[in-house]
C-alpha positions, 0 to 999 in steps of 0.5 A, spaced: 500 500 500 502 506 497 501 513 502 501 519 499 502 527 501 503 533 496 506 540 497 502 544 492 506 551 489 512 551 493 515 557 491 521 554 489 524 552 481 523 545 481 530 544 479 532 545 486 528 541 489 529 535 485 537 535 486 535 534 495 529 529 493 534 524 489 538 523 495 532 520 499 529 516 494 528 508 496 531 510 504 527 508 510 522 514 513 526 515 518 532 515 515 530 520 510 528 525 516 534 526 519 538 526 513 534 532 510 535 535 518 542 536 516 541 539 509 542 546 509 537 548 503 529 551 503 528 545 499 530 540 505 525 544 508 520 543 503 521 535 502 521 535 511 514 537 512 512 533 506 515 527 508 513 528 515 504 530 512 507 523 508 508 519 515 502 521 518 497 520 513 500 513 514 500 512 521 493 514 522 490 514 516 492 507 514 495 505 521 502 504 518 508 503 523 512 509 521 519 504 523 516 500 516 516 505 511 521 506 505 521 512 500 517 509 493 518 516 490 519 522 491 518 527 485 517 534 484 514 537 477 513 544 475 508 548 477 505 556 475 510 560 473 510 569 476 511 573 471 514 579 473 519 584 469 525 588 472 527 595 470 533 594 465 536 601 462 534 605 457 527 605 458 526 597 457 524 591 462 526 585 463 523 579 464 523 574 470 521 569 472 519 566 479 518 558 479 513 553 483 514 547 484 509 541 487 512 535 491 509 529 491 511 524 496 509 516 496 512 512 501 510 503 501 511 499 506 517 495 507 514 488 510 509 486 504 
């Protein structure tokens, strides 16, 4: 049984949040929790408080033992981009663009 949580326009590119989720993919729950402590990046954050709404949702929910719970998947897909623009010189502007990203977090048992 899969156990899902989704983190809906975080306001950070996907690009940086996919580098952290590739390392936690396929570790035990728990050890997944205090690796991300330790990284010191926003997108750390972001996939803590997904994976912790993950082993919740598990936990009561599904009454799924937090020790038996291994990362099926972690992946992050884009979301609505803000499309801004900065003054430039002579009169023109800029374009930027401000990424969000949507993380989805799939945690299956380890004992079958």
């Amino acid at each position: 049984m899969e156990v899902h949580a989704l983190t809906r326009f975080a306001r950070m590119s996907p690009q940086k949040v996919r580098e952290v989720a590739r390392q936690i993919q396929g570790l035990p729950a728990e050890e997944a929790v205090q690796l991300l402590r330790f990284i010191p990046r926003k997108s750390a954050r972001l996939l803590s408080k997904t994976l912790a709404s993950a082993i919740a949702n598990a936990e009561n929910n599904h009454q799924l033992s937090s020790a038996d719970l291994i990362i099926v998947s972690a992946t992050v897909n884009q979301g609505p981009v803000l499309k801004r623009s900065m003054p430039a010189a002579r009169g023109s502007a800029h374009p930027i663009h401000k990424s969000m990203s949507h993380i989805r977090i799939a945690l299956g048992s380890a004992t079958k």
